[in-house]
C-alpha positions in Angstrom: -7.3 -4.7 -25.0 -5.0 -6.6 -22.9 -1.6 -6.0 -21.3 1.5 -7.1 -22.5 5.1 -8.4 -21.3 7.8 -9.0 -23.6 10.7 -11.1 -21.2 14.3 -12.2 -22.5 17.0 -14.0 -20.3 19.2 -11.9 -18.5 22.9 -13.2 -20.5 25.2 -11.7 -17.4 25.5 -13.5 -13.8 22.3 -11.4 -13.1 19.5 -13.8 -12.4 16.8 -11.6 -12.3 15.3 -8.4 -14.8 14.3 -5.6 -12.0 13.2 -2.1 -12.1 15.1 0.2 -10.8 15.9 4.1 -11.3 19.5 4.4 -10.3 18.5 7.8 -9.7 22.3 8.9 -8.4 22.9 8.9 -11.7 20.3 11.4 -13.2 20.9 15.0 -12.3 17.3 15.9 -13.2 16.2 14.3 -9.9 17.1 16.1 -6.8 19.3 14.7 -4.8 17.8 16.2 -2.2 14.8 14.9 -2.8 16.2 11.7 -2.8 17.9 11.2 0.2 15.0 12.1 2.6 13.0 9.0 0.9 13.3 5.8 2.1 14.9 2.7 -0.3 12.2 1.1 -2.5 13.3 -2.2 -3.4 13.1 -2.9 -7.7 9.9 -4.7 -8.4 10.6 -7.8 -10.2 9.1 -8.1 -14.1 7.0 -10.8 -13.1 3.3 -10.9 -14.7 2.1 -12.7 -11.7 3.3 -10.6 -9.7 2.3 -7.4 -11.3 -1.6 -8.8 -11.8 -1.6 -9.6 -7.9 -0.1 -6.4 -7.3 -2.4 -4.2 -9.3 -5.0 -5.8 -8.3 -4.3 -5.2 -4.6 -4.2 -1.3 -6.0 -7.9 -1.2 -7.4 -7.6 -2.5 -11.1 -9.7 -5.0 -12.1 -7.3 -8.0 -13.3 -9.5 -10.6 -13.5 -10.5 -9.3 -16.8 -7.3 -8.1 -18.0 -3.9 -9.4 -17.0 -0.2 -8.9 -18.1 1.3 -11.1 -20.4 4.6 -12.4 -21.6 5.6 -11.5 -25.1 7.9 -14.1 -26.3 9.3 -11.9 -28.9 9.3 -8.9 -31.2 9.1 -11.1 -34.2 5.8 -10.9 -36.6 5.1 -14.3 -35.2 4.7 -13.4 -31.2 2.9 -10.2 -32.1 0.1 -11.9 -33.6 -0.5 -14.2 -30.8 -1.3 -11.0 -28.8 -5.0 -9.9 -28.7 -6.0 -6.4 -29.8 -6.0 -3.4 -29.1 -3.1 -3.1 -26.3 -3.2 0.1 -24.5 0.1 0.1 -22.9 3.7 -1.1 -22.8 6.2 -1.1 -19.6 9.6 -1.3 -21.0 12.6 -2.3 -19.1 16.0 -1.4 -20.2 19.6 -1.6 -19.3 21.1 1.6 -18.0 24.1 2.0 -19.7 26.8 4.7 -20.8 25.2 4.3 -24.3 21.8 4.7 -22.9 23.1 8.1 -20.7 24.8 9.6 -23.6 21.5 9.4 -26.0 19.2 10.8 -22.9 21.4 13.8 -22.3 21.4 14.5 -25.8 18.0 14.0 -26.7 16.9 16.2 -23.4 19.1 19.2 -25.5 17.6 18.6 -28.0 13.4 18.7 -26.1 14.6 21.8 -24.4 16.0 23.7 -27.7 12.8 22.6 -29.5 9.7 21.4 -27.3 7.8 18.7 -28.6 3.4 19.0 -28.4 2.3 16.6 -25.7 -1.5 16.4 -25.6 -2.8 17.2 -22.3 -4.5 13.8 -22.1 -1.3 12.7 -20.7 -0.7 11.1 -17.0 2.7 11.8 -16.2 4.4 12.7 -12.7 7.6 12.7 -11.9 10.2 10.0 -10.3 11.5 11.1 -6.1 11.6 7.4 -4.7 14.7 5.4 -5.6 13.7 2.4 -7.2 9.7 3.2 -7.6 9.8 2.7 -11.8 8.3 -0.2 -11.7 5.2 1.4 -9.9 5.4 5.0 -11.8 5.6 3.1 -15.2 2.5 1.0 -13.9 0.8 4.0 -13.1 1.8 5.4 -15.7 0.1 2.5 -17.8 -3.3 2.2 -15.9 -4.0 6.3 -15.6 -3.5 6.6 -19.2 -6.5 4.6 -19.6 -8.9 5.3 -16.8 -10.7 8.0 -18.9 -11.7 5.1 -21.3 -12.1 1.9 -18.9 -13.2 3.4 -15.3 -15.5 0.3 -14.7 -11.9 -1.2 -14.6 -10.7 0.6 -11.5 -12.8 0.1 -8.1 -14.9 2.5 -6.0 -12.3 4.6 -3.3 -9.4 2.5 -4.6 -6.0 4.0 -4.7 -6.2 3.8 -8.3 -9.0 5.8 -8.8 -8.2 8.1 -6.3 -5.0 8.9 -6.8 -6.0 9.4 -10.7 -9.1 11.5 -9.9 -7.2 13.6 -7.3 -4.0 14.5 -9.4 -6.0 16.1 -12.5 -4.7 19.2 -13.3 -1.3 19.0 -10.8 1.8 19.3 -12.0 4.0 16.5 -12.8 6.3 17.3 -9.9 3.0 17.7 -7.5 2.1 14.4 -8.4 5.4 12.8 -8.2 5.7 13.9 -4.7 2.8 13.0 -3.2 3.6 9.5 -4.5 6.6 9.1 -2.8 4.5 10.4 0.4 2.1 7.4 0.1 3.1 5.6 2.7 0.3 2.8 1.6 1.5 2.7 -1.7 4.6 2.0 -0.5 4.1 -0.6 1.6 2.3 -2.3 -1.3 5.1 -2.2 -3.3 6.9 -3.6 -0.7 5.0 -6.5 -0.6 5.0 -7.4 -4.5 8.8 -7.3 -4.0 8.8 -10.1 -1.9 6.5 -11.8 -4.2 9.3 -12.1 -6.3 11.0 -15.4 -7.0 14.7 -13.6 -7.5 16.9 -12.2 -4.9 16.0 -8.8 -4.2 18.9 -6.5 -5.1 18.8 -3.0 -4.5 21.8 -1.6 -6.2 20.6 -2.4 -9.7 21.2 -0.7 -12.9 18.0 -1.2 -15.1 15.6 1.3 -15.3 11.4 0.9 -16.2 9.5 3.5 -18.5 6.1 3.4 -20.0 4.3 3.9 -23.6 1.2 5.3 -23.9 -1.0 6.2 -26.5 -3.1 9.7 -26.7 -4.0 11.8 -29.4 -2.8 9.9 -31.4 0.8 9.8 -30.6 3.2 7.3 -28.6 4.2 9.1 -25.4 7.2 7.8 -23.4 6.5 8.2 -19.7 9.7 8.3 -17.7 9.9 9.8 -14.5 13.4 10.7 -14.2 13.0 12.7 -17.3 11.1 16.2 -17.0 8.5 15.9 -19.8 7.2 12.9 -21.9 8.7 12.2 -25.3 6.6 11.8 -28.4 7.3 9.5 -30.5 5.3 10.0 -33.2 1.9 9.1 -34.9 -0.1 5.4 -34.1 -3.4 4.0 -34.0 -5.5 1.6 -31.9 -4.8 -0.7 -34.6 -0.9 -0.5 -34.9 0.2 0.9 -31.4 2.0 -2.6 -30.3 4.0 -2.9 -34.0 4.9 1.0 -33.1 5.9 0.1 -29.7 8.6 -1.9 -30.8 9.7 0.6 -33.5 10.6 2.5 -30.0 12.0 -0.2 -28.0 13.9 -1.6 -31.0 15.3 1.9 -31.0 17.0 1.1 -27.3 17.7 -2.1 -28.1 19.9 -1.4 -31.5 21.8 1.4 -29.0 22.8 -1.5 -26.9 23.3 -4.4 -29.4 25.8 -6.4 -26.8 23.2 -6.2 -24.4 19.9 -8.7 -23.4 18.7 -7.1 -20.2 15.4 -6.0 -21.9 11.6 -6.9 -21.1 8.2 -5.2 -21.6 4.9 -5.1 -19.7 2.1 -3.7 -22.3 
């Protein structure tokens, strides 16, 4: 397998594609909760910056690295090796984008979806920490399958191996305590070659695949969304079905990129 990016030009006077939560927005994180946090700057969706990064974490990227995707098209999927494991999706946060989250959360509360417990998933208490959730998200969905990947007493591994069986919310939390971790993400930011912002309005979420299914990881949401059946063979073709999905909501907008 191999990781994935999928990067398209920012259009507006924004010269960068960052991850950020805009977490003042979302009522489902406490505000609370927020405000005794410090500021984590949006990690820029840079594949050189997230292999260092990663790296620097406890996964082995000298075997597998992310990638650009140039495009969605038949002809840029099939210059990507298979299987891919995971996709990190960055997406515009928009009125369009708010409307269709509150409704579909309605809807996963009036009937609950089946999420296999194979899933990672914690939630979202640091302002602008998607980047690192939806990496975490990526590598801890597939630790079960590759641990020679992830290095001895690594904060990978550990923080994988120590969250089984806690709560999304326990796990979220004890994130935004990391001090280390945050002072690694600190230090990918400024291995960015764009300005660092950190009022920005684009927000990074994560597909995984378990059971079977196509999970979207978000951790400003309160449970993961299924998205339906996939296989090893056809989990990056159903990955766009998805992001094509948030793309088609926004049609006037470019401010999209994946990490797989």
């Amino acid at each position: 397998f191999f990781f994935l990016m999928i990067r398209r030009p920012p259009r507006s006077t924004q010269s960068r594609s960052s991850a950020a939560s805009d977490v003042y927005k979302r009522q489902i994180i406490h505000r609370e909760q927020m405000e005794k946090t410090s500021n984590w700057l949006p990690l820029e969706s840079n594949p050189e910056v997230i292999n260092t990064y990663v790296q620097q974490l406890g996964f082995d990227a000298t075997q597998y690295k992310f990638h650009d995707l140039l495009s969605l098209d038949d002809w840029a999927l099939e210059m990507i090796p298979r299987p891919a494991k995971a996709v990190v999706f960055l997406y515009p946060i928009t009125e369009v984008q708010e409307q269709f989250r509150d409704k579909e959360e309605e809807e996963l509360v009036a009937n609950p979806q089946q999420v296999s417990d194979k899933v990672f998933f914690m939630r979202q208490y640091a302002q602008n920490a998607c980047g690192t959730i939806g990496v975490i998200h990526a590598l801890g969905n597939i630790f079960s399958e590759q641990q020679t990947l992830f290095q001895q007493d690594s904060f990978l591994r550990n923080f994988v191996e120590n969250n089984k069986g806690k709560t999304p919310e326990e796990i979220g939390k004890l994130l935004k305590k990391d001090k280390k971790l945050e002072e690694a993400h600190k230090e990918a930011v400024d291995k960015g070659e764009t300005e660092v912002e950190d009022d920005v309005n684009t927000h990074f979420i994560c597909l995984v695949q378990q059971d079977g299914n196509i999970y979207e990881l978000d951790g400003t949401k309160k449970v993961p969304v299924n998205h339906g059946p996939t296989t090893p063979e056809t989990f990056l073709e159903d990955c766009t079905r998805v992001i094509r999905q948030f793309m088609e909501r926004d049609p006037n907008e470019i401010r999209f990129t994946t990490l797989v």
